[in-house]
C-alpha positions in Angstrom: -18.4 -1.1 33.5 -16.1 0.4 30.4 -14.0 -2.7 30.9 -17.2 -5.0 30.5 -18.5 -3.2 27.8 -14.9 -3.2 25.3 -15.1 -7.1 26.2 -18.5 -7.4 24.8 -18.5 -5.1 22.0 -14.5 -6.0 20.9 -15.5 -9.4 18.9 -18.0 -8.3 17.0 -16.6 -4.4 15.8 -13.2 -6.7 15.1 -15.4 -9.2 13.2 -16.4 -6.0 11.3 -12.6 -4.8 10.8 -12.3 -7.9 9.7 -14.6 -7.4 6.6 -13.5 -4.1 6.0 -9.7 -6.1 5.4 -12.1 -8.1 2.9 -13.0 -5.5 1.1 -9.8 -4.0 1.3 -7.7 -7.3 -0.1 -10.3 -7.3 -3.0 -10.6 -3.7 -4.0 -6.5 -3.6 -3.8 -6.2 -6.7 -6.6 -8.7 -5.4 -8.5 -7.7 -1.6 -8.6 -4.4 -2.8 -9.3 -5.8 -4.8 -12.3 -8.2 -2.1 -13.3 -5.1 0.6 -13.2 -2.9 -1.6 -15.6 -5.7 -1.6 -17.9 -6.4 2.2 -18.1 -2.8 3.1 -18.0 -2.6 0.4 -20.9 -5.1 2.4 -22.8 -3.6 5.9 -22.2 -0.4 4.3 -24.2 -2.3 3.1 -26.7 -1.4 4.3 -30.2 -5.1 4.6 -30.9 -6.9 7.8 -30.0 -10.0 6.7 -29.4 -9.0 4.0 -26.8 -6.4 6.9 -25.1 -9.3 9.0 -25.2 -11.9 6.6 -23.7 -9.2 5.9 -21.5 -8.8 9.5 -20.3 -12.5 10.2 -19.8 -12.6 6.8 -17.5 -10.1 8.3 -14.9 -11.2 11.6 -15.2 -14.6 10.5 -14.1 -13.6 7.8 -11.2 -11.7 10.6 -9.8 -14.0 13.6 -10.1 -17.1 11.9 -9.1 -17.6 11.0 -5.5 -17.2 7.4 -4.5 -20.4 7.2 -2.4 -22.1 8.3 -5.9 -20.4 5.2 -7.4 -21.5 3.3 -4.7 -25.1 4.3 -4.9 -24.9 3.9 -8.8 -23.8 0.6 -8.5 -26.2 -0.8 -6.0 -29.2 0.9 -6.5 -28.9 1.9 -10.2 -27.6 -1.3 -11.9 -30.9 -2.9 -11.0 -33.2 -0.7 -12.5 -32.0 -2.2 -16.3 -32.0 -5.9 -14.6 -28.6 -6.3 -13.3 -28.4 -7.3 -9.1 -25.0 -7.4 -7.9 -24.1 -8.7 -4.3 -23.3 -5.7 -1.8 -20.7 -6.5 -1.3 -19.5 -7.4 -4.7 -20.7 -3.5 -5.2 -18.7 -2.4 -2.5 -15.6 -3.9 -3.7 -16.0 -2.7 -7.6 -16.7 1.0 -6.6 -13.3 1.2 -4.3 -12.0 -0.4 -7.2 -13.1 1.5 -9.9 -12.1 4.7 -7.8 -8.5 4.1 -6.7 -7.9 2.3 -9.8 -8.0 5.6 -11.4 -6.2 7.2 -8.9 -3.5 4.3 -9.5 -3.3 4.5 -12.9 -2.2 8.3 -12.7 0.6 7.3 -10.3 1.5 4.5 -12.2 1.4 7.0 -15.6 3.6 9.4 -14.3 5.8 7.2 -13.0 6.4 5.6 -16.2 6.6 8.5 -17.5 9.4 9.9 -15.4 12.1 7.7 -16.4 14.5 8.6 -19.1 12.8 8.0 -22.2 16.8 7.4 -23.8 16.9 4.1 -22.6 14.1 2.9 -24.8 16.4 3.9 -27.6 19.2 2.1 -26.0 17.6 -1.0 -25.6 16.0 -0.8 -28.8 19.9 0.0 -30.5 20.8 -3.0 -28.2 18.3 -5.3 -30.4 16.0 -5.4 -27.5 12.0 -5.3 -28.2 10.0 -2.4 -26.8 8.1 -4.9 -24.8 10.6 -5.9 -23.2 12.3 -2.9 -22.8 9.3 -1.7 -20.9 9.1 -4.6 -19.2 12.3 -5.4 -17.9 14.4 -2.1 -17.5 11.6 0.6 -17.5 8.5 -0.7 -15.4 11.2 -1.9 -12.8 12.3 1.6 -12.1 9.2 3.4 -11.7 7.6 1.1 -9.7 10.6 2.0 -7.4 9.5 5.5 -7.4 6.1 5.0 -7.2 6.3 3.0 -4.0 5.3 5.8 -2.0 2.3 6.8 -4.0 0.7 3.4 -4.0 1.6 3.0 0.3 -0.5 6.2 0.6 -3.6 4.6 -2.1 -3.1 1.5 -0.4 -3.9 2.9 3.3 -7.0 5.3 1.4 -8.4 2.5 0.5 -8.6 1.0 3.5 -10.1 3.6 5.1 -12.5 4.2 2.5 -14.2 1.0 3.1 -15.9 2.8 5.4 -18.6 3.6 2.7 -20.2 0.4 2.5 -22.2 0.8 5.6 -24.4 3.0 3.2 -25.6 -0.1 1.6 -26.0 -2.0 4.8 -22.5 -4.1 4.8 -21.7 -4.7 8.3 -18.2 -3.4 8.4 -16.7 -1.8 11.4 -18.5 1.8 11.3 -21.9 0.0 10.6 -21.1 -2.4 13.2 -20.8 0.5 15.5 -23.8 2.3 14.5 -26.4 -1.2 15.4 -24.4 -1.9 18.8 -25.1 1.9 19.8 -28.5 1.6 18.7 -28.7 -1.1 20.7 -26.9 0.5 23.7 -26.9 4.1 23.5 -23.3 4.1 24.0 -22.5 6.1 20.6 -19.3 8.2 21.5 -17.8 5.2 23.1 -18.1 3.1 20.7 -17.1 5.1 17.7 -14.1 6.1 19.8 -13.3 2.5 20.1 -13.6 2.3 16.3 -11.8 4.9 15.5 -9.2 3.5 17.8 -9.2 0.0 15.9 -8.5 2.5 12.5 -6.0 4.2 14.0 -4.2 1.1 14.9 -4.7 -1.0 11.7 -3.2 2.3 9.5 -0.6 2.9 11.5 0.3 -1.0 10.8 -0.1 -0.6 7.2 1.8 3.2 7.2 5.1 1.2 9.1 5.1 -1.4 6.4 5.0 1.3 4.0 7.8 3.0 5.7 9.9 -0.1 5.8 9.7 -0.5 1.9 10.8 2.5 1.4 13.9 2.5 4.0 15.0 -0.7 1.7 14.0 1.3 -1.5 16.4 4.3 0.6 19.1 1.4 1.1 19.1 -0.3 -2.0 18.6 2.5 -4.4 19.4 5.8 -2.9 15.9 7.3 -3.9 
């Protein structure tokens, strides 16, 4: 009957894996891009934008995502703006891990040897490209770790989009057992499916790092 039961209930919580990946791929690229930005206004040599900065990841970071979430969905249209769920979903795991991002990224930057910005700048080089080409290089070495663990975080935090109805894996879950009854068996298979798609992500992790290991001795 268990056998039965996985073999009718497998498709569709995978279908739902399957848009928590979505989300995922999305809120990645754009916490990626939103972590540039703020990292790009803590460096700024104007206070006000290093300050606006500041305030930006201090709030993503101290303020639960669910309240982001809710915010986003539920609050933007109150002053007449509607954005898709899942458009909502993706901007609040975004907006979140960007923030935690752009800390990593920060201190990353910020723990390489600050003398070789005066070196390549003796050498005739510009800071751009000092940062660019010898600087950012290095710490995104060191950061690999950091961003792995963000990465698999993420993932998992996609999770909170069954709040606004998104029929991701949990929610998924939660209509079949309605459906059913079969709640413990189901979630169990869910959390089964997690267990298996982080453990995937956390080995590809671990294998950029053994090459970082190899290659760099860090």
């Amino acid at each position: 009957m268990q056998l039965y039961y996985i073999e009718r209930t497998l498709p569709d919580l995978l279908a739902g894996l399957a848009l928590s990946a979505e989300l995922a791929v999305f809120g990645i690229l754009f916490a990626f891009i939103w972590a540039w930005l703020l990292v790009g206004g803590q460096r700024s040599q104007l206070p006000p934008i290093r300050m606006a900065s500041q305030v930006l990841v201090d709030f993503a970071r101290y303020t639960p995502v669910l309240l982001q979430l809710f915010v986003l969905y539920f609050g933007l249209p109150l002053i007449g703006i509607t954005l898709s769920a899942f458009f909502c979903g993706v901007a609040a795991l975004a907006f979140q891990q960007g923030a935690y991002l752009a800390e990593i990224f920060r201190g990353g930057i910020n723990s390489i040897d600050k003398h070789q910005v005066q070196c390549g700048v003796a050498l005739g080089l510009k800071r751009r490209t000092v940062f660019y080409s010898i600087i950012l290089p290095q710490a995104l070495i060191k950061m690999l770790p950091a961003i792995g663990n963000q990465v698999i975080l993420l993932f998992k935090d996609t999770t909170i989009v069954a709040a606004i109805g998104i029929m991701e894996a949990t929610m998924t879950a939660k209509v079949l057992s309605e459906q059913s009854g079969a709640t413990y068996f189901l979630f169990l298979m869910v959390a089964v499916i997690f267990i298996v798609a982080t453990s995937v992500l956390g080995l590809v992790v671990r294998y950029l790092e053994g090459i970082r290991r190899r290659r760099y001795g860090i």
